[in-house]
C-alpha positions in Angstrom: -45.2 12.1 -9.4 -45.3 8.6 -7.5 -47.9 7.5 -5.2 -45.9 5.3 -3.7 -44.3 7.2 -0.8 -41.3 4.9 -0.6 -40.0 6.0 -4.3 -39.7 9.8 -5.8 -39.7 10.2 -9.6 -36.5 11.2 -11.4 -35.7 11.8 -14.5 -32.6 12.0 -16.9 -32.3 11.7 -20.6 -33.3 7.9 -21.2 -36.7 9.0 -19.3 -38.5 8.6 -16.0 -37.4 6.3 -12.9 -38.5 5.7 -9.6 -35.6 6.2 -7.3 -35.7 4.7 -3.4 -37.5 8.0 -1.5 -34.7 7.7 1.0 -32.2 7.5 -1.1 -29.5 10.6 -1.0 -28.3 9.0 -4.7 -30.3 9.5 -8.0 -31.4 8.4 -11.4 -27.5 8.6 -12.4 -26.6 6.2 -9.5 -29.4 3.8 -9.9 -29.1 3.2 -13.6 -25.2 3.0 -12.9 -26.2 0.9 -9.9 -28.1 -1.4 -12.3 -25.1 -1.2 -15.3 -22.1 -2.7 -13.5 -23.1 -5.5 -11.2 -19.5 -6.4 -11.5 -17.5 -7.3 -8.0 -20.4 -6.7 -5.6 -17.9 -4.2 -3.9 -19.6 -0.4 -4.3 -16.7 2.7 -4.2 -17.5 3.8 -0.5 -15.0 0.2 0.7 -12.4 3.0 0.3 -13.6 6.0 2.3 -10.4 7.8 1.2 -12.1 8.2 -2.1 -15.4 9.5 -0.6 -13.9 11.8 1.3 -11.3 13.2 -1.7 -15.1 13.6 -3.7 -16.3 15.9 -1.0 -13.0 18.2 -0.3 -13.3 18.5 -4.3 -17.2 19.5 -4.5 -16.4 22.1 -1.2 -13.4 23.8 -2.9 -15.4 23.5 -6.5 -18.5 25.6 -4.4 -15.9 27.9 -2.5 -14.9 28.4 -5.9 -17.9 29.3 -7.5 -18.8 31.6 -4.8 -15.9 33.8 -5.3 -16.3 33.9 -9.0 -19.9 34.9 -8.5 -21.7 31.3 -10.3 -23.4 30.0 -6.7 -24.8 32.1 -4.5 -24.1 32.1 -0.7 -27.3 30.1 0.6 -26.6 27.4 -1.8 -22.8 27.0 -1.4 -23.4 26.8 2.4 -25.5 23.7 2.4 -23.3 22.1 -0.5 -20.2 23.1 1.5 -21.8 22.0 5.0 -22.9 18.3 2.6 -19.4 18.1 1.9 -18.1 18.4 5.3 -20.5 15.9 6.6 -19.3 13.3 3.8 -16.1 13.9 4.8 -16.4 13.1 8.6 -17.9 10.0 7.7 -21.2 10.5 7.2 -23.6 9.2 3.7 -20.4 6.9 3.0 -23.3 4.0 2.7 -24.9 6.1 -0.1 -22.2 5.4 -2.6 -23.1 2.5 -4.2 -21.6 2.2 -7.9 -19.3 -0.5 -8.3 -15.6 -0.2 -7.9 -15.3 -1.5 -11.6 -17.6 1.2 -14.0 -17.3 1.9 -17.7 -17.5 5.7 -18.6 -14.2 6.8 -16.9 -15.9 7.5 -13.3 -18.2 9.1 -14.6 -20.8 7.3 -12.8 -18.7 7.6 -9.1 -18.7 11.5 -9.9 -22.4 11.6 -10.2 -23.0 9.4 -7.3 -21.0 12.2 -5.7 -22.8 15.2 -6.8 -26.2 13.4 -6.1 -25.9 12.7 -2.4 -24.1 15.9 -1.8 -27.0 17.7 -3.8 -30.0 15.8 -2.1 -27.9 16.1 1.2 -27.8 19.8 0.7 -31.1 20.2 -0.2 -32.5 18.7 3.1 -29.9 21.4 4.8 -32.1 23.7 2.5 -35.4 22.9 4.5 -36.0 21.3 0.7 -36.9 17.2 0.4 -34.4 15.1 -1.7 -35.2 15.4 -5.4 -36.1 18.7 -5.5 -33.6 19.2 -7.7 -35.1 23.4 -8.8 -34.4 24.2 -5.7 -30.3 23.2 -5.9 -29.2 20.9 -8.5 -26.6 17.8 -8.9 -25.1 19.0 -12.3 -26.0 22.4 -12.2 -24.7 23.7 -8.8 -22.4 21.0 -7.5 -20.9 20.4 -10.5 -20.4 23.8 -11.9 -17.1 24.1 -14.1 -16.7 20.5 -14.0 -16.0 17.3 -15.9 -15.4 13.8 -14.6 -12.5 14.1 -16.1 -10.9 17.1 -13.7 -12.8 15.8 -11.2 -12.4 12.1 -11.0 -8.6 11.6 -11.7 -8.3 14.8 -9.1 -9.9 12.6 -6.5 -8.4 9.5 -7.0 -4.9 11.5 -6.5 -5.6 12.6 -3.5 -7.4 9.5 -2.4 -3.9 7.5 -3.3 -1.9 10.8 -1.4 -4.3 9.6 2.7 -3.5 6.4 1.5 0.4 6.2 1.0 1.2 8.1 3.6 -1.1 5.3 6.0 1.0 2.6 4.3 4.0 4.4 5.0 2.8 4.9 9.0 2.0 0.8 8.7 5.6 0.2 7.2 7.5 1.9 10.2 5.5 -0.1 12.9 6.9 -3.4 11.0 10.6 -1.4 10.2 10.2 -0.9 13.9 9.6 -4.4 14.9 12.3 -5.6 12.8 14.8 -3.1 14.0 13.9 -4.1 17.7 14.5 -7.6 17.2 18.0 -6.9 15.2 19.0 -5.3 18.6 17.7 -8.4 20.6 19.7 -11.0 18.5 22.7 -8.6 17.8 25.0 -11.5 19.9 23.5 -14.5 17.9 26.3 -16.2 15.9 24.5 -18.0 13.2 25.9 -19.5 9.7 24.9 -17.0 6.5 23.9 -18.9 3.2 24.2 -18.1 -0.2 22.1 -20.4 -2.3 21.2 -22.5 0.3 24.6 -23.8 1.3 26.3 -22.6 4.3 28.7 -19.3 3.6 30.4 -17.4 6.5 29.3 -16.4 9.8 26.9 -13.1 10.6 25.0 -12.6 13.7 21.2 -13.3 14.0 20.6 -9.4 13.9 22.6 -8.5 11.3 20.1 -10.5 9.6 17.3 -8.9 10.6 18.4 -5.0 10.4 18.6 -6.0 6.8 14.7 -6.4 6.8 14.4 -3.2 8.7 16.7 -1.8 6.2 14.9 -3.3 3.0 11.3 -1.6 4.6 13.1 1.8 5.2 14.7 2.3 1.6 11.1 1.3 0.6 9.8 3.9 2.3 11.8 6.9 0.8 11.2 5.5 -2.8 7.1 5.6 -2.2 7.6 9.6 -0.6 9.7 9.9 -4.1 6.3 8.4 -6.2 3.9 10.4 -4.0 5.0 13.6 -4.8 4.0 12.5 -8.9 0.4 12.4 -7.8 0.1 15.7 -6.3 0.0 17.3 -9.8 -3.6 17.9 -10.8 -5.8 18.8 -13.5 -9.2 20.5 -12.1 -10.1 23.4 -14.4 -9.4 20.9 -17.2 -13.4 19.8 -17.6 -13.6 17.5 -20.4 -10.6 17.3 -21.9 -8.0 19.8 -21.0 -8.8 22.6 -22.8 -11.3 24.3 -19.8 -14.7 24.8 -21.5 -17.2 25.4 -19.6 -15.1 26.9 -16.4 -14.6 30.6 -15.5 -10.8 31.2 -16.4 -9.9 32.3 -12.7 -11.7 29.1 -11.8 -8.1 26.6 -11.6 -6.2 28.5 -9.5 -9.1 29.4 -7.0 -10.1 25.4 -7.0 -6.6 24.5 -6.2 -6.1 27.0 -3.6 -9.0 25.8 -1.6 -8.1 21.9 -2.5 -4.8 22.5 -0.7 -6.8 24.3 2.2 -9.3 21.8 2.8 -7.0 18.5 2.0 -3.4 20.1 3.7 -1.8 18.3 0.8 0.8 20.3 -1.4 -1.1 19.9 -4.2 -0.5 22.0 -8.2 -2.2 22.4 -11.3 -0.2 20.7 -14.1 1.3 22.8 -16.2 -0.7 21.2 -19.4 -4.0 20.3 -18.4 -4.4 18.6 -22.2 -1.9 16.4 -21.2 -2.5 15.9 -17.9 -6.4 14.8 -18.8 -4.9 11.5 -20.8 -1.9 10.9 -18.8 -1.7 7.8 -16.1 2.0 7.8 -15.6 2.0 9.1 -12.5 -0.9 5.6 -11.3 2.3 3.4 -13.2 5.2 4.7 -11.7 3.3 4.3 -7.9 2.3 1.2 -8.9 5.8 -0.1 -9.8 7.2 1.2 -6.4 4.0 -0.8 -4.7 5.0 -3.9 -6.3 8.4 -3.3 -4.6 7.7 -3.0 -1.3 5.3 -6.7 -2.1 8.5 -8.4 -3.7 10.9 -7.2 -1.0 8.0 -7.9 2.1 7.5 -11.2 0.1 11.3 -12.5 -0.2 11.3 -11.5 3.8 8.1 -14.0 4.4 9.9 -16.1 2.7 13.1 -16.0 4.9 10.7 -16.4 8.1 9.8 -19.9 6.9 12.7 -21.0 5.9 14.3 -19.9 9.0 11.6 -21.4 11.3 11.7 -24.2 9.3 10.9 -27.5 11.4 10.6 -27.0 14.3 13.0 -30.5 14.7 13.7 -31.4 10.5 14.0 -28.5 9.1 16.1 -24.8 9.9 14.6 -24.1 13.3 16.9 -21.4 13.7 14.1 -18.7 15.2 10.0 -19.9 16.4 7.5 -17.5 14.8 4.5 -17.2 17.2 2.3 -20.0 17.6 -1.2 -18.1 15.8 -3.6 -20.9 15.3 -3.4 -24.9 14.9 -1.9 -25.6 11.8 -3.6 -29.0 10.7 -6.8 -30.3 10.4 -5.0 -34.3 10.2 -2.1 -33.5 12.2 -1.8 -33.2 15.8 0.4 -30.2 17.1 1.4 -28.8 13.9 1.4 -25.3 13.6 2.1 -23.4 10.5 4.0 -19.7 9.7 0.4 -18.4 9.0 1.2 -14.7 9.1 4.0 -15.0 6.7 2.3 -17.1 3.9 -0.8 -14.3 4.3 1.4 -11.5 3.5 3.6 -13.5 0.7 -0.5 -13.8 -0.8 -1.0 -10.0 -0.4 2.8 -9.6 -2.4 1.0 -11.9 -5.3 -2.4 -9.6 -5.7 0.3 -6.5 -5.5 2.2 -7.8 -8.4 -1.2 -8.7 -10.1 -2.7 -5.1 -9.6 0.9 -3.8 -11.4 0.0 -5.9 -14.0 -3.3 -4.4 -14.5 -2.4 -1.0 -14.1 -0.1 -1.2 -16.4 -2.4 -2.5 -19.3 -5.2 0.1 -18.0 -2.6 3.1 -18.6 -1.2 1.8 -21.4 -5.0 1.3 -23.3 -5.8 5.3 -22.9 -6.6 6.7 -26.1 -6.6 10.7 -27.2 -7.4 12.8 -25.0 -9.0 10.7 -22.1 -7.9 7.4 -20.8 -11.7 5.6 -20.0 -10.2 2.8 -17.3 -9.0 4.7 -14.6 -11.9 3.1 -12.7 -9.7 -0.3 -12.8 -6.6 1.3 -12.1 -8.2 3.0 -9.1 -9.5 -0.1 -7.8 -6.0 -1.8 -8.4 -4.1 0.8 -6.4 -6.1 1.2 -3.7 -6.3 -2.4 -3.3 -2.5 -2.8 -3.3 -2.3 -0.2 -0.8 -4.8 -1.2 1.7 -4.0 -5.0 1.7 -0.4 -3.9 2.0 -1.0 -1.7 4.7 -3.0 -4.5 6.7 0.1 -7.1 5.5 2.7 -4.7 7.3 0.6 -4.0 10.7 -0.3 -8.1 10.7 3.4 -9.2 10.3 4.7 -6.8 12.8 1.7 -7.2 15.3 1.6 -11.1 15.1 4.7 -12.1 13.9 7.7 -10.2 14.4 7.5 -8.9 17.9 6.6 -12.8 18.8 10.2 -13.9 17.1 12.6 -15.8 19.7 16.0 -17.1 18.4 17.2 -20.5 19.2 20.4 -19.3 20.5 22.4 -22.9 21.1 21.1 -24.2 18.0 22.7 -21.4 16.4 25.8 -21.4 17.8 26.3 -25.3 17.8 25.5 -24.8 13.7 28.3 -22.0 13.5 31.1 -24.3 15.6 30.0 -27.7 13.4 29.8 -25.8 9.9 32.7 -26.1 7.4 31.9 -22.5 6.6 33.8 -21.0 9.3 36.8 -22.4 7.4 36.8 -19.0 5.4 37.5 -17.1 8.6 40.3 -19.3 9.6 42.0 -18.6 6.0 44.1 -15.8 7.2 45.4 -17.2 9.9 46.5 -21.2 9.2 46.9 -19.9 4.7 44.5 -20.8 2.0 46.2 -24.6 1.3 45.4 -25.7 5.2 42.1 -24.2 5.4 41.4 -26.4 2.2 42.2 -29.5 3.5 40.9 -28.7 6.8 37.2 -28.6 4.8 38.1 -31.5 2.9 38.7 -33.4 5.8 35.6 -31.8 8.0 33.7 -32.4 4.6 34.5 -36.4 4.9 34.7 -37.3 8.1 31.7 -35.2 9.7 33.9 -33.7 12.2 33.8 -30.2 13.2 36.6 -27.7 11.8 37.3 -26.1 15.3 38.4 -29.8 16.2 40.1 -31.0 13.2 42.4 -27.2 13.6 43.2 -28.3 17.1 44.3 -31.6 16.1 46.5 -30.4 14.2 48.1 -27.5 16.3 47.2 -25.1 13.2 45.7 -22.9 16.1 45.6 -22.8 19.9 42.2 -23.1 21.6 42.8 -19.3 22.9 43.6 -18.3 19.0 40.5 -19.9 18.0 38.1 -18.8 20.5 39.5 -15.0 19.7 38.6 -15.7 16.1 35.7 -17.1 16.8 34.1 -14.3 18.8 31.0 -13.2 17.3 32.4 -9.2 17.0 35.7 -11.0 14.8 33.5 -13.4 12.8 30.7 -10.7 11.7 32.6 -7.9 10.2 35.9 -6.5 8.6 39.0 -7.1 11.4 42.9 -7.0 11.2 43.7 -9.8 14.4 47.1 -9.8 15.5 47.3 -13.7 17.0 50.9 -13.1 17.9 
């Protein structure tokens, strides 16, 4: 026992340390603590996680109740810990490192020592006093860190998704509100950079609204892989340790206390050492990041300029661009959220070796691939609230520019075709091609068209879609 009123004494199985006296974490957490000064970053920068860790320790104690292995007294101030963690409070008390070897093991103490200590002060009990309600003995009964710790980062991944999903309509949204603004704005369509046909300004951007929803429906397809759960499997799928009633009571309160449709896989062995589920959401993550990324990419080529380059739509004016030069203002937003795409793609990467490095019946890195996940998720989340909030809805379209670029292209030569045959529109371009002239001039020159015949063609509702046009 310690003099020293600011420490308390614990002990584990290396021996005797003297733990802050109030701290709501233990000799577990410290030593962890101490092990993996790796990013700086400690597991409660993702509350998600924190709070799937407490809905697991209140339905393990529910559990345990019922099946007669903690007594009412106990499971009331472990349950009542639980719910506090889970409104927010004690978040600061989870300090291990986002990157930890031993497979979580060290987040899933962390867990059951605040909780525990948290409890015990419910208990009229000081923190430590672990005889009086203990970390591994009462809030972790029929347990491993490996039911526990993959459980949690399911669910964890489950709040998350479903916010990125929320952040992706507000952006879908933004985009699908501006397609409606610009649905009259002729413009030229490219393909590879060189002018093609004629589309409008909106059709454009319901493509982007398009891309985000499709997106959408393919991360509600991935989501529903990580609702499949292995508590009851303990240590490596076979149950030791756990009453046999104890995985279906577990999951009923899980789904109780979390409202997510979550089941016990059908092979806990398998579903110990498995991370196909963390790959396949991963894969559809680094889709939305390409697809948001090509889309960034479109915004700065299309504000391009504003005077030498595309300067078909202005982006919102965020910041001063240059340090050097005077006026400049750069497409901030965009390159911020092509950056995000990059990490995205990087976390995939990682993932993808983490899964892949599993061996028997555990795979020991699902601390990385947690990290990675929730990482890609919350920066993409932020990317698709900044672009909509301080980008999109800021868009304007510079409508005569546009139009002035659709009259003077020799890409509106392909909608002509039809009407003046394949050999005229040819030398039309040819012509347009060499002398810089416009096409629309060039036509009239010739008496290929009438003004009225080309300004019927030319309508934006002609120009944009399929149309059989009687001229005659």
């Amino acid at each position: 026992m310690s003099t020293d009123p600011s420490v308390r004494i614990e002990h584990d199985l290396l021996g005797d340390r003297e733990v802050p006296a109030d701290a709501y974490y233990g000799v577990h957490t410290l030593r962890a603590r101490e092990n993996f000064g790796i990013t700086g970053t400690p597991i409660s920068i993702y509350p998600e996680l924190i709070r799937a860790l407490a809905s697991i320790k209140q339905a393990a104690a529910l559990t345990n109740h019922e099946l007669g292995l903690l007594d009412q007294r106990r499971c009331d101030a472990i349950v009542s810990a639980c719910q506090e963690v889970q409104g927010g409070r004690l978040h600061e008390q989870f300090v291990v490192d986002v990157i930890q070897g031993g497979a979580g093991t060290s987040t899933n103490m962390n867990a059951n020592e605040v909780i525990a200590n948290r409890a015990l002060e419910l208990l009229g009990h000081h923190k430590g006093e672990y005889r009086y309600l203990h970390p591994n003995e009462q809030v972790n009964i029929g347990q491993s860190t490996n039911d526990v710790y993959p459980t949690a980062l399911k669910i964890a991944t489950w709040f998350g998704i479903h916010g990125l999903i929320d952040a992706m309509d507000t952006l879908r949204l933004a985009f699908a509100q501006k397609a409606e603004e610009f649905r009259d704005v002729l413009k030229m369509g490219r393909t590879q950079l060189q002018d093609a046909v004629p589309m409008t300004l909106g059709q454009e951007f319901s493509t982007y609204a398009v891309m985000i929803e499709e997106d959408q429906a393919r991360l509600r397809e991935a989501v529903l892989l990580i609702c499949e759960i292995n508590m009851g499997a303990t240590a490596i799928g076979t149950g030791i340790t756990a009453h046999p009633d104890y995985a279906p009571l577990v999951l009923k309160h899980l789904q109780e206390i979390t409202g997510i449709a979550l089941q016990t896989a059908p092979n806990l062995i398998e579903a110990t050492q498995d991370c196909g589920s963390f790959v396949q959401l991963s894969g559809v993550l680094k889709r939305v990041a390409v697809k948001l990324s090509k889309t960034c990419n479109d915004l700065r080529l299309l504000s391009s300029g504003p005077r030498a380059g595309l300067g078909e739509i202005n982006l919102p004016a965020m910041q001063a661009g240059s340090s050097i030069m005077p006026g400049k203002v750069n497409p901030v937003i965009p390159e911020v959220v092509n950056q995000i795409a990059f990490e995205v793609i990087g976390n995939d990467i990682t993932v993808s070796f983490a899964a892949e490095a599993g061996q028997l019946q555990l795979n020991a890195f699902e601390p990385i691939i947690a990290h990675s996940i929730f990482k890609s998720v919350s920066h993409l989340r932020n990317g698709c609230l900044t672009l909509a909030e301080r980008c999109v809805q800021g868009i304007t379209a510079n409508r005569e520019h546009l139009r002035a670029a659709v009259e003077n292209s020799i890409g509106i030569v392909t909608a002509l075709n039809p009407y003046i045959g394949y050999a005229n529109a040819t030398s039309v371009a040819q012509q347009a091609h060499a002398s810089g002239g416009s096409v629309y001039d060039i036509v009239l020159a010739r008496g290929l068209l009438t003004k009225t015949q080309l300004d019927t063609i030319l309508r934006p509702e002609i120009l944009t879609r399929p149309t059989a046009l009687n001229l005659a």
